[in-house]
N, C-alpha and C positions, 0 to 999 in steps of 0.2 A: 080662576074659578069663580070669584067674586067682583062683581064689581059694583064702584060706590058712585051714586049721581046725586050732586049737592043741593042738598033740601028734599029732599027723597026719600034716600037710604040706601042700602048694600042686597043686592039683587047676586042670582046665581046667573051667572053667563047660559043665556037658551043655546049659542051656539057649540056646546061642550062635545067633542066629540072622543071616543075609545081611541087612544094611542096616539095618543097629541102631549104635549110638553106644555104646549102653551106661551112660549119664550121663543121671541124673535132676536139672531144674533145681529149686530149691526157692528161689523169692521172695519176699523181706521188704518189703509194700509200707509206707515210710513211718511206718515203726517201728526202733527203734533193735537190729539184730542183738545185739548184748551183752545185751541182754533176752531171747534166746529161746537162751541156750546150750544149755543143757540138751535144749530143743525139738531143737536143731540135734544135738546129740552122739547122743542115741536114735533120730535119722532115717536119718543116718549110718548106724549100728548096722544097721538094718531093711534100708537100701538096699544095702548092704555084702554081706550075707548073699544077698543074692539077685545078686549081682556086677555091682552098679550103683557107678558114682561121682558123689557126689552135688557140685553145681556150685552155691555160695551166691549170688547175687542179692540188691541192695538200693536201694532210693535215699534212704536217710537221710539227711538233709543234704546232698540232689543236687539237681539238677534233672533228672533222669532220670525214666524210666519205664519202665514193663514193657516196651511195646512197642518203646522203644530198645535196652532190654536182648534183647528176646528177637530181635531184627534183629544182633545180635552175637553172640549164642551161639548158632549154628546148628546144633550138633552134641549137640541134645537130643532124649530119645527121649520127654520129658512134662515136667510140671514141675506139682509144689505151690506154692499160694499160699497169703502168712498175711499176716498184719498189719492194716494199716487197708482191708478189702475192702469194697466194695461192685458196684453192675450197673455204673456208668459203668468201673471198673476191666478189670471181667472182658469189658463187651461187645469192649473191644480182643483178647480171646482168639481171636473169632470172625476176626479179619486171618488167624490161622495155622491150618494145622491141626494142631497140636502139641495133644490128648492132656491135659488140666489137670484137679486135684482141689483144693478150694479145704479148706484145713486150719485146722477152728476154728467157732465156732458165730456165724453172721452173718445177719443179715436180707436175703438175696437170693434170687433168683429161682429155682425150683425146676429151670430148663431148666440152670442149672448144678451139677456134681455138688458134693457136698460131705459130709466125714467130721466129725460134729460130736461131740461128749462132755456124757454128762450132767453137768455143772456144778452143776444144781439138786439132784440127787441123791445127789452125793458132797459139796456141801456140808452138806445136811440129816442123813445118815449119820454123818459125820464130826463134825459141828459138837453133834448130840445128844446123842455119848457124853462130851463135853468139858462139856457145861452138865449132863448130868444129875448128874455128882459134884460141881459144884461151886455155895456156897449164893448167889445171885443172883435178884436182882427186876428189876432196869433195866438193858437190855442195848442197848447199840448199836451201829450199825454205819457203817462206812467204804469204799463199792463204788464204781467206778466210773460213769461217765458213763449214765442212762437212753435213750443214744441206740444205745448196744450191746446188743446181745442178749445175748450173754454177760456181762456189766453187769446188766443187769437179770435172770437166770437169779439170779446170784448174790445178789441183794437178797432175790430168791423165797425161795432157800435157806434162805436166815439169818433170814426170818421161818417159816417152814415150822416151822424147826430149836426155834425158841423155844415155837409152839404146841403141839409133841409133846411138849416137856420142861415142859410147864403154866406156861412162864413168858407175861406179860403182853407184849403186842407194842407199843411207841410210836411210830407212822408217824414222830413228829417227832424221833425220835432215830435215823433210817437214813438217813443224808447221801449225794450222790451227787456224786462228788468230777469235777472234768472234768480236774482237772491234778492235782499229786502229792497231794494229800489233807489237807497242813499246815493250811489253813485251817479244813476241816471238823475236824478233829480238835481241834484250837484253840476252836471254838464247843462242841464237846461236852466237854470237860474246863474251860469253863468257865461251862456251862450252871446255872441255878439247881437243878434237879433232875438231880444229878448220874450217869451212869450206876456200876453197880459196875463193866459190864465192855464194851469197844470192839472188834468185832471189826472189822478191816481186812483189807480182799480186793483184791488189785491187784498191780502190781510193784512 
């Protein structure tokens, strides 16, 4: 209902309207919140600003669910989802009519909305001005699981990344890691053809 702008003062939200909460839920499905702070601290920030409070949600290490959770938090006026999503997740959206944006790049069904981020493009950007200064023939990499779109966006990248800077691509040096990546990283450090340089994409 209030909100405060530094060096200002503490103003009444003009957008107030009858039968509003005011609290945006935002769900960690089945991923560990400590991994998405940052995620969390900039949403905050966004939801903040428009004089929302934002209400965390998770079932890391539960046996919960969304649809437990959201039978308890009934005083939400929408709510973002992230983490491990997929249709059997989200078709439990369809029990409420609570308002949902699925946050993150995921292979689901287009009747659900969703804000996704080029990945492919900000790794290929980024990742080119990094290998064009530096001298390198055999590059590899360390992405996540091919069963993620966003996983596989960034494999895209990091070969895209390689073919504009005229280096050589070796499918057999792009590992696609399904848990923390020690392993893969372990086969390519100590691979016969060694790479000069590993990039790793992940948490």
């Amino acid at each position: 209902y209030i909100y405060t702008e530094a060096g200002r003062g503490s103003f009444v939200n003009p957008n107030l309207s009858k039968g509003k909460f005011y609290r945006l839920g935002f769900y960690i499905n089945r991923m560990n919140p400590a991994c998405m702070g940052l995620t969390t601290h900039e949403l905050n920030l966004v939801v903040r600003k428009y004089g929302y409070e934002l209400i965390l949600g998770s079932n890391f290490e539960s046996d919960s669910n969304l649809s437990k959770w959201l039978e308890k938090e009934k005083q939400l006026d929408g709510i973002i989802i992230t983490g491990i999503v997929d249709n059997l997740l989200l078709n439990d959206m369809l029990n409420f009519t609570l308002p949902y944006v699925v946050l993150g790049n995921y292979d689901i069904a287009v009747t659900h909305p969703q804000v996704t981020f080029d990945i492919k493009g900000k790794i290929v950007r980024e990742l080119s001005k990094v290998l064009s200064k530096l001298n390198v023939e055999r590059c590899a990499a360390v992405v996540g699981t091919p069963d993620f779109r966003a996983d596989r966006e960034a494999g895209e990248g990091f070969q895209q990344a390689l073919q504009e800077t005229g280096i050589k691509v070796f499918p057999e040096l792009i590992c696609h890691a399904c848990s923390d990546g020690y392993r893969e990283a372990v086969f390519l450090n100590e691979s016969v053809e060694k790479p000069d340089l590993i990039y790793i994409h992940g948490e």
